[in-house]
C-alpha positions as CSV (number, residue, x, y, z in Angstrom):
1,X,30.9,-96.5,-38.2
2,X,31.2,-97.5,-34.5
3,X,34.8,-97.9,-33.3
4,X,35.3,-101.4,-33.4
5,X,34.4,-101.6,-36.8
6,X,36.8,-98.6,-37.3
7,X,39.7,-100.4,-35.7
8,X,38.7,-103.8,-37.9
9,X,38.8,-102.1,-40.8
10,X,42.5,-100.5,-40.4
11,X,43.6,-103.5,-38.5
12,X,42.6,-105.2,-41.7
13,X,44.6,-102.9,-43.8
14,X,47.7,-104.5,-41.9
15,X,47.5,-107.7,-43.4
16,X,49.3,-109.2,-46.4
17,X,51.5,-106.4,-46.8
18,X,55.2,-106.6,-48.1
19,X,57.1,-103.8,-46.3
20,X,55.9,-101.3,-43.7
21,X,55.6,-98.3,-46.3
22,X,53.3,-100.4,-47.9
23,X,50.9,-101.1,-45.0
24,X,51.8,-97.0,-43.8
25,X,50.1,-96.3,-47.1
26,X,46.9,-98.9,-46.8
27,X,46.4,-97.2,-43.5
28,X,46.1,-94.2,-44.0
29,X,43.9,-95.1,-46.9
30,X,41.7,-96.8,-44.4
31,X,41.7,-93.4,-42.4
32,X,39.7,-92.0,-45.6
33,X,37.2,-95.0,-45.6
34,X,36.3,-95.0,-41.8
35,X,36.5,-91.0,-41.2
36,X,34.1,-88.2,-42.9
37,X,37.3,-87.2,-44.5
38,X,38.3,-87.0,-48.2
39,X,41.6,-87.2,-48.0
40,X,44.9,-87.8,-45.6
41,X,48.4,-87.3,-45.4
42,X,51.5,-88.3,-42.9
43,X,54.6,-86.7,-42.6
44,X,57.5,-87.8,-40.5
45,X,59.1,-84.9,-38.1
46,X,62.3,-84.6,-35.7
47,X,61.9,-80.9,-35.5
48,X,59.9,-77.7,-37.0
49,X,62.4,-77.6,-40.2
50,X,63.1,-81.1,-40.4
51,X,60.0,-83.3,-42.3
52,X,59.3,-85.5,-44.8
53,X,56.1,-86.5,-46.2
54,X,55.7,-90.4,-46.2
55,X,52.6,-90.5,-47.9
56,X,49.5,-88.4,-49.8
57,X,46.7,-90.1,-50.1
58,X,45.3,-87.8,-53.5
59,X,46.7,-84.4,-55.2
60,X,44.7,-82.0,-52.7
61,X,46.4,-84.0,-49.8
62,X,49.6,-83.9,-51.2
63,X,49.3,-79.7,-52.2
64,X,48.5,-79.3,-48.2
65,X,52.0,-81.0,-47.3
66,X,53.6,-79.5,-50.0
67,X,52.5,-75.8,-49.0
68,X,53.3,-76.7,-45.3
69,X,56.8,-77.6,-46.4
70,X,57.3,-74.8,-48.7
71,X,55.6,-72.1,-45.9
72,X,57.0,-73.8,-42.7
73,X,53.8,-73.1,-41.0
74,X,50.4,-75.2,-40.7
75,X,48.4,-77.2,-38.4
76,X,50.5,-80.2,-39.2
77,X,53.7,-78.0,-37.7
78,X,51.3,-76.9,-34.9
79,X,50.2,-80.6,-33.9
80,X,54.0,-81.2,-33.8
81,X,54.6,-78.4,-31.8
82,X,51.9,-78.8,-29.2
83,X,51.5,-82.5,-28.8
84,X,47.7,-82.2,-29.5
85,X,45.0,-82.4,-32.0
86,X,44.4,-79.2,-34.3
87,X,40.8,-79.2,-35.3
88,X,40.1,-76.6,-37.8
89,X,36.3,-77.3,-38.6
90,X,35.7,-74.2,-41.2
91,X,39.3,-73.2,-43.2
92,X,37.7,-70.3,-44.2
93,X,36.5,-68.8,-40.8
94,X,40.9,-69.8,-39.6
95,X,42.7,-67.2,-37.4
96,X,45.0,-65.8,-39.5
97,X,47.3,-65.4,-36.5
98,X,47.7,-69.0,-36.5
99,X,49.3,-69.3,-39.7
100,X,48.4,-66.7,-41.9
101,X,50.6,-67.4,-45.1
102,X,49.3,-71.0,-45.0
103,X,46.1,-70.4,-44.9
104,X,46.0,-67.5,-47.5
105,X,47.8,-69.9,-50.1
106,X,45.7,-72.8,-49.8
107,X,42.5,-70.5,-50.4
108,X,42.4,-71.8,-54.0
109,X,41.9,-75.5,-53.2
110,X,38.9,-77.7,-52.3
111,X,39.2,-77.5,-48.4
112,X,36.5,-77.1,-46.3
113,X,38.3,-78.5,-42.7
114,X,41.7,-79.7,-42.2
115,X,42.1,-81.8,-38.5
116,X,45.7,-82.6,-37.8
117,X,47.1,-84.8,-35.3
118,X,50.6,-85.4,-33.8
119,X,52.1,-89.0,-34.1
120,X,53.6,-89.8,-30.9
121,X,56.0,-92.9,-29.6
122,X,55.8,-93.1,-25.9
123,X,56.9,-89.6,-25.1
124,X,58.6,-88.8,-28.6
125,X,57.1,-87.1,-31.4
126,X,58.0,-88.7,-34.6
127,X,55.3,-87.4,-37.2
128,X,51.9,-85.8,-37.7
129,X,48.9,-86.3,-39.8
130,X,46.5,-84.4,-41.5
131,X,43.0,-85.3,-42.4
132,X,40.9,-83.1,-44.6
133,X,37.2,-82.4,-46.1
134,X,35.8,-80.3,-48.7
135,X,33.1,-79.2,-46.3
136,X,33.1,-77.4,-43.3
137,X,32.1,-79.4,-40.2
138,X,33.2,-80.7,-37.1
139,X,33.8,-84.3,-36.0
140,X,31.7,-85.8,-33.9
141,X,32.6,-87.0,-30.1
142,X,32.4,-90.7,-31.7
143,X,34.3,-89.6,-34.9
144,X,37.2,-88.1,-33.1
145,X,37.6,-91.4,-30.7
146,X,37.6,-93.4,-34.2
147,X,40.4,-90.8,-34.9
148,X,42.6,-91.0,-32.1
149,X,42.5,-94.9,-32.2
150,X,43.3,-94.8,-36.0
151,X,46.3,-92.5,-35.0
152,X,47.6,-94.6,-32.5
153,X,47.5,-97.0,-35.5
154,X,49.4,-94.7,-37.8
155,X,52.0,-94.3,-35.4
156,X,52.9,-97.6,-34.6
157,X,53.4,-98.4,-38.0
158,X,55.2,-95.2,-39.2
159,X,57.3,-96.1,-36.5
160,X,58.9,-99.6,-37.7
161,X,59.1,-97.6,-41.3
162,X,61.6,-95.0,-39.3
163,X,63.3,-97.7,-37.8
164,X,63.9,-99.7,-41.2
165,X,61.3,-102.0,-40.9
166,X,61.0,-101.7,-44.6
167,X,61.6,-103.2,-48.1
168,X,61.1,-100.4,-50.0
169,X,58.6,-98.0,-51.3
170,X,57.1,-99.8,-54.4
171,X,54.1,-100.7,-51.9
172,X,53.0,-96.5,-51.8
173,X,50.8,-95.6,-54.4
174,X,49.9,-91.9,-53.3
175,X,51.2,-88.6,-54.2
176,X,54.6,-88.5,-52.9
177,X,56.7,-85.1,-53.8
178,X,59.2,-86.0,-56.3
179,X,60.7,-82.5,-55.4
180,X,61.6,-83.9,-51.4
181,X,65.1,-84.9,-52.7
182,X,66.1,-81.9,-54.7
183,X,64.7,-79.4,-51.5
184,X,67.8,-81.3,-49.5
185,X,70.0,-80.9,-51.9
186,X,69.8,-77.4,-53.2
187,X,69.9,-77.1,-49.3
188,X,73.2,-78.5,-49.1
189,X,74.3,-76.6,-52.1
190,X,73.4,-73.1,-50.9
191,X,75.0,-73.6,-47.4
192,X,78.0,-74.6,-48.6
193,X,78.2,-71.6,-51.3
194,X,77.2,-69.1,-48.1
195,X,79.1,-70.8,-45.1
196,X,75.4,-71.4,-43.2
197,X,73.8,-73.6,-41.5
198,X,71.4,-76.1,-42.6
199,X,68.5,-74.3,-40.9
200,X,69.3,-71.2,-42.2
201,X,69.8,-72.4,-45.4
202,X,66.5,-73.7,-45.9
203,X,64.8,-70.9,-44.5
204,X,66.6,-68.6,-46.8
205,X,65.1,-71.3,-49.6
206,X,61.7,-70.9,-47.9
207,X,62.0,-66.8,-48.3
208,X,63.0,-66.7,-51.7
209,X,60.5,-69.2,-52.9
210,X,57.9,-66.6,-51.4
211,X,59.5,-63.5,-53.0
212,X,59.1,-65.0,-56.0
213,X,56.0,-67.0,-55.9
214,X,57.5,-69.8,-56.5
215,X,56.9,-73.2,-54.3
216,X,59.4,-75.0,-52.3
217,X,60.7,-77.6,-54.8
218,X,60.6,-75.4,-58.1
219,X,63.1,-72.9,-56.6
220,X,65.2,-76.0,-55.2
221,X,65.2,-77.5,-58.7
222,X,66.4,-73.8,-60.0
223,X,69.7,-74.2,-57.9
224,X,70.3,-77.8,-59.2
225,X,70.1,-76.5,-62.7
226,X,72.3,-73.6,-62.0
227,X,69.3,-71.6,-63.7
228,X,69.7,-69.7,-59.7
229,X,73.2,-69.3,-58.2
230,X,72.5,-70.0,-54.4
231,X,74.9,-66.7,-53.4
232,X,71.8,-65.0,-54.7
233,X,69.9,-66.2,-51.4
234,X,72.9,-64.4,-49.6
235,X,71.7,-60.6,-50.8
């Protein structure tokens, strides 16, 4: 697909939509349907602890954000980070210096390349997205340029969803973490039962949850049960 029918086609996506969440989601579907890619994510980011996941556009999509939360580490974290592009063309051939927990958990699933890219407005970062495949492969010189544009894309309209821009979520019909909520507030829970900070908090959630081999969001739901007291985080 040449790049102007790349940038009709998510332009399109745009139109006729009730609330910004709606066209963040129709976007990033279009990302799928212009790119060699099977599946996409976005995630909004202030910081390396502090994300949320906006939308998943299928399960696998959705696992790859949820492990990335859970693990703290990733090429979404990485395109944050840096302010440029991850390109991983071959998942299993991946450094495992880069991020070796990450990419020994996600073994298991259908992922052949993962190419993440930071969402950027003006000089702030406000987000990331990940695009993935089953096979292994590069993009091509014209496929990246149809993925930069569609970024730019991305971030405008994530954007207006950050700034309130929005009437609501009923418009996303991804894979959204029902667990997102609970992470925060077993988070608040087992800093205030150990006198730590937010950060810390979380990161003690993070290190349990691998302990155990548990993900991110069972372990948070354990807290909000009281099936795990949060003071035993603090031994």
């Amino acid at each position: 697909m040449s790049l102007s029918d790349a940038r009709a086609t998510v332009l399109a996506a745009l139109r006729d939509n009730e609330s910004k969440l709606d066209a963040l989601a129709r976007v990033i579907r279009a990302c799928v349907d212009v790119l060699p890619v099977d599946g996409a994510s976005v995630s909004a980011m202030s910081g390396p602890r502090e994300r949320e996941t906006l939308y998943a556009s299928d399960e696998v999509a959705a696992q790859i954000e949820g492990v990335q939360f859970s693990l703290g580490e990733g090429p979404c974290f990485e395109a944050f980070a840096t302010r440029r592009p991850v390109l991983v063309p071959d998942m299993a051939q991946a450094s495992a210096q880069q991020w070796p927990i990450f990419a020994a958990t996600i073994k298991q699933l259908p992922i052949g390349a993962i190419f993440a890219f930071p969402l950027q407005a003006g000089a702030i970062s406000i987000g990331a997205i990940d695009l993935y495949r089953r096979r292994p492969g590069w993009l091509s010189a014209d496929e990246l340029a149809v993925a930069l544009e569609v970024v730019d894309v991305v971030a405008v309209v994530m954007l207006g969803v950050l700034l309130g821009e929005t009437d609501g979520t009923d418009g996303l019909q991804g894979v959204l973490s029902p667990g997102r909520e609970q992470v925060h507030q077993a988070t608040g829970m087992v800093l205030a039962a150990l006198d730590i900070s937010a950060e810390e908090a979380l990161s003690r959630l993070r290190g349990y949850a691998f302990v155990v081999d548990q993900s991110l969001d069972e372990v948070a739901k354990d807290i909000i049960s009281h099936r795990l007291s949060p003071l035993e985080l603090g031994k």
